[in-house]
C-alpha positions in Angstrom: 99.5 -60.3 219.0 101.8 -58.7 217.1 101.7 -56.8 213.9 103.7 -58.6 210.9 105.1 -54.8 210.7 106.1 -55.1 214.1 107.6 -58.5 213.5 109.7 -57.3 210.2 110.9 -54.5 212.4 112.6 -56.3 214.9 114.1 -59.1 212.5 115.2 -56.2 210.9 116.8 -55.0 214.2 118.6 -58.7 214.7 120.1 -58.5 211.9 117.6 -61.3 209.8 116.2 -60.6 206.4 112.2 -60.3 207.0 111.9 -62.3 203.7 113.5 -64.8 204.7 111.5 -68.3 205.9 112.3 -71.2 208.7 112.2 -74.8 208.0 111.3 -75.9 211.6 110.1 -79.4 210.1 113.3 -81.1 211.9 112.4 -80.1 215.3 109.4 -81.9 215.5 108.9 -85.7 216.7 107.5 -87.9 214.1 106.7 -90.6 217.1 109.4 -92.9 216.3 110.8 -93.1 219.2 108.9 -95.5 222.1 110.2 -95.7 225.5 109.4 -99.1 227.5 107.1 -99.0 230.8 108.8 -98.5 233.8 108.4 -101.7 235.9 108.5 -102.7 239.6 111.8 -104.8 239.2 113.6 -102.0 237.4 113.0 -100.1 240.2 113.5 -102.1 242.9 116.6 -103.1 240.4 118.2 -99.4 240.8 117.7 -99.3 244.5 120.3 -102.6 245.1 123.8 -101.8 245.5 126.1 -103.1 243.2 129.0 -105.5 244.9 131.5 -102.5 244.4 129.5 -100.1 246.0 128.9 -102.6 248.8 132.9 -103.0 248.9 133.3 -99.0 248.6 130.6 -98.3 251.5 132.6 -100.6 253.7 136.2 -99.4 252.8 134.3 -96.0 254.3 132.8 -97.3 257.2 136.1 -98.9 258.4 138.9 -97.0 257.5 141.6 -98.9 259.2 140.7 -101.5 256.6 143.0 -100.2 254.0 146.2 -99.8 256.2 145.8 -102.8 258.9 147.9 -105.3 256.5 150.7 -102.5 256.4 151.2 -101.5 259.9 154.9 -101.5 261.0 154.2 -104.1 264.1 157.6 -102.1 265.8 155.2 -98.9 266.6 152.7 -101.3 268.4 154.1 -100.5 271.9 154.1 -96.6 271.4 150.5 -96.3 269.9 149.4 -99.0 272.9 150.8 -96.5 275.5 150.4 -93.5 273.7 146.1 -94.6 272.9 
């Protein structure tokens, strides 16, 4: 453990008067705050998809979903022979 010496020393060194004293009582908890159980539901709860995701995992899955309704019908023959 160190020596208060030691300890006035190196506040010295960083620049803090050794006189000087800390409030800390703000940083501690005064047990105010409660936080609910975690139950089964809530869990199973964050596991479902939401309907956008659903939507979003689809659009991913089957790309050709977001261009099919704007294909130009006139390049049909070409990617037919070309595929």
């Amino acid at each position: 453990m160190a020596s208060p010496k030691f300890a006035d020393r190196v506040k010295r060194f960083l620049g803090i008067d050794p006189e000087d004293t800390f409030d800390d009582s703000s940083f501690y908890d005064d047990g105010s705050y409660i936080e609910s159980e975690p139950s089964t539901k809530d869990f199973v709860r964050g596991l479902l998809p939401t309907s956008t995701g659903v939507i979003n995992y689809l659009k991913e899955l089957f790309p050709f979903v977001n261009w099919i309704f704007h294909y130009n019908l006139t390049w049909l023959l070409g990617d037919i022979i070309a595929g």
